[in-house]
N, C-alpha and C positions, 0 to 999 in steps of 0.2 A: 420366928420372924424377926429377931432382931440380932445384927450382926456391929454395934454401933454402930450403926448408918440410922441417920434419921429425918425425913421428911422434916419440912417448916412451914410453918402458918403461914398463907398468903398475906393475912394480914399486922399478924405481929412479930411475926421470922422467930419465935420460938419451936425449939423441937418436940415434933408429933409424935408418941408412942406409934409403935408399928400398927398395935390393936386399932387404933383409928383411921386405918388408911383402908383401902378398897372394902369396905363396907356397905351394906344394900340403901340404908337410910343415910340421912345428912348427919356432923358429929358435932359437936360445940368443942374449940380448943380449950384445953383445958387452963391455959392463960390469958385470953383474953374472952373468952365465952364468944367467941364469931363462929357462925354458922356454915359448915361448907363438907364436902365432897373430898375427900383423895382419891384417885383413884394411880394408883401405879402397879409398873409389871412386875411383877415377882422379880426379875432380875435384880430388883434394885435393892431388896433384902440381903440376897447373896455377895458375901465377901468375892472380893477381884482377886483374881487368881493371878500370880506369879507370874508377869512373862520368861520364855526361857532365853538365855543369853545365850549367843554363839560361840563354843568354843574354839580358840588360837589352835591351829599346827604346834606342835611342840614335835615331831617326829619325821623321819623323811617317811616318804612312801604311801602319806596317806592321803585320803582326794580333798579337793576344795571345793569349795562353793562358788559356784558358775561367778556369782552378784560378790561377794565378797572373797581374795582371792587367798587370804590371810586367815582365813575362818574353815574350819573342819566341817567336809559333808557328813551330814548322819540319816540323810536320804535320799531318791532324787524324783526329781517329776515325773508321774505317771504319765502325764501329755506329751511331755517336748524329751524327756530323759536327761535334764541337765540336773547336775548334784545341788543340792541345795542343804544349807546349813539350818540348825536350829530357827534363827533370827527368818531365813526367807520358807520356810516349808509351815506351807497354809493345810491344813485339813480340811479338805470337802467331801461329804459324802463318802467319808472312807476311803478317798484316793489322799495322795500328795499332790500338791500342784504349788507349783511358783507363783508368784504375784505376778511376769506376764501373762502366764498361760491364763490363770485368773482374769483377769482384765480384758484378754483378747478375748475369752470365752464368754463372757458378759457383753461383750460389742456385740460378738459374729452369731449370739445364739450357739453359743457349742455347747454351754451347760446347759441340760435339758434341769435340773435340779433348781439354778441359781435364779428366785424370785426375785426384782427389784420393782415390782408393780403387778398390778391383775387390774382386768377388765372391771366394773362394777355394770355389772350387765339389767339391773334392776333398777338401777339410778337410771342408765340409759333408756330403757323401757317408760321406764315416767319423762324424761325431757322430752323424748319424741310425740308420749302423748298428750304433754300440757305446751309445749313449743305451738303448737299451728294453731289452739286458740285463737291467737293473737290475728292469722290470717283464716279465718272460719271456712272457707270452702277446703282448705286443705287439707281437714281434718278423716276428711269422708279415707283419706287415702292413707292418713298415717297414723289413725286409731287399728286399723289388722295389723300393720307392722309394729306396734308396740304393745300388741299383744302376745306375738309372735316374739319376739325380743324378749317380756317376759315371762313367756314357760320356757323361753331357751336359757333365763337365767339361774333357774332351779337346777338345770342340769351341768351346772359350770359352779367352778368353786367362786364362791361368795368373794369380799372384802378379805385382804390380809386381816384387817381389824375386824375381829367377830361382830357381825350386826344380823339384826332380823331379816326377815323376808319382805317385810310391810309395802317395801316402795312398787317391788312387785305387783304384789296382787292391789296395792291403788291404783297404778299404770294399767291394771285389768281390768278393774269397775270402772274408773274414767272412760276406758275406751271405749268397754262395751255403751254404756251412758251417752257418748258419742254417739254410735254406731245408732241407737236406740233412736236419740234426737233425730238424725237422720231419714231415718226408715218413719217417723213421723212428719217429721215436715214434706218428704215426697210422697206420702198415699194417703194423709189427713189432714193436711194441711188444706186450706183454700187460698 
């Protein structure tokens, strides 16, 4: 885990061994004894890798780069078929793609692959059923919908950020709870 890269105490900007960062329990720095949490992505251990530079024409006969016209293709766009050099050739999913085709395919939905967000269909499920509190008759209507909402969140992928299920099945005991109060004040209620 350590690549000389080194996290810093929030509180005294001294560097954190790597051993003390994403840990289960809280660590004390070992410079100022403050108590606290790292938590970071593994990426941040790993050395930054080289980017690669586009190599110049130096020869007649050979193709250029759609984006740079001075610059040597060494492949072209799986999408659109325009040559692209070192510097513009993105790796997706095992294709080549340019940075339009990239860009356009993030607008229009054409990358079925490319995440830039997810639903949290669990969080959703509890606002619908802690929302209408606030207006109590219109609960009777949107505690089954947010119950419904949360078993259809089980079957949908979660959070990009790995989180539990909890909000779920609280949006399920509220509702039902809901639903309960309900079914009481209409047949036992006086």
């Amino acid at each position: 885990m350590s690549s000389g890269v080194a996290a810093a105490c929030p509180k005294c900007r001294s560097a954190l061994p790597g051993a003390l960062c994403n840990t289960p329990a809280p660590v004390r720095c070992p410079a100022c004894d403050a108590l606290m949490q790292v938590e970071l992505f593994p990426a941040f251990f790993q050395p930054a890798a080289a980017g690669q530079s586009a190599e110049p024409i130096v020869e007649e006969g050979v193709s250029s780069c759609f984006y740079h016209e001075q610059k040597k293709a060494v492949t072209h766009c799986d999408a659109c078929g325009r040559f692209l050099c070192a510097l513009c050739d993105v790796e997706f999913n095992g294709q080549h793609v340019c940075p339009a085709c990239l860009q356009s395919g993030k607008q229009k939905g054409r990358l079925p692959h490319l995440e830039s967000s997810r639903a949290v269909w669990d969080s959703a499920a509890l606002f619908i059923c802690l929302a209408p509190l606030l207006l109590f008759p219109v609960v009777i209507g949107t505690a089954p919908v947010a119950i419904g909402v949360a078993i259809f969140s089980f079957f949908k992928p979660g959070s990009i950020i790995p989180r539990t299920r909890i909000r779920a099945w609280l949006a399920i005991g509220l509702s039902l709870l809901e639903i309960a109060v309900w079914v009481y004040i209409f047949f036992y209620a006086d």
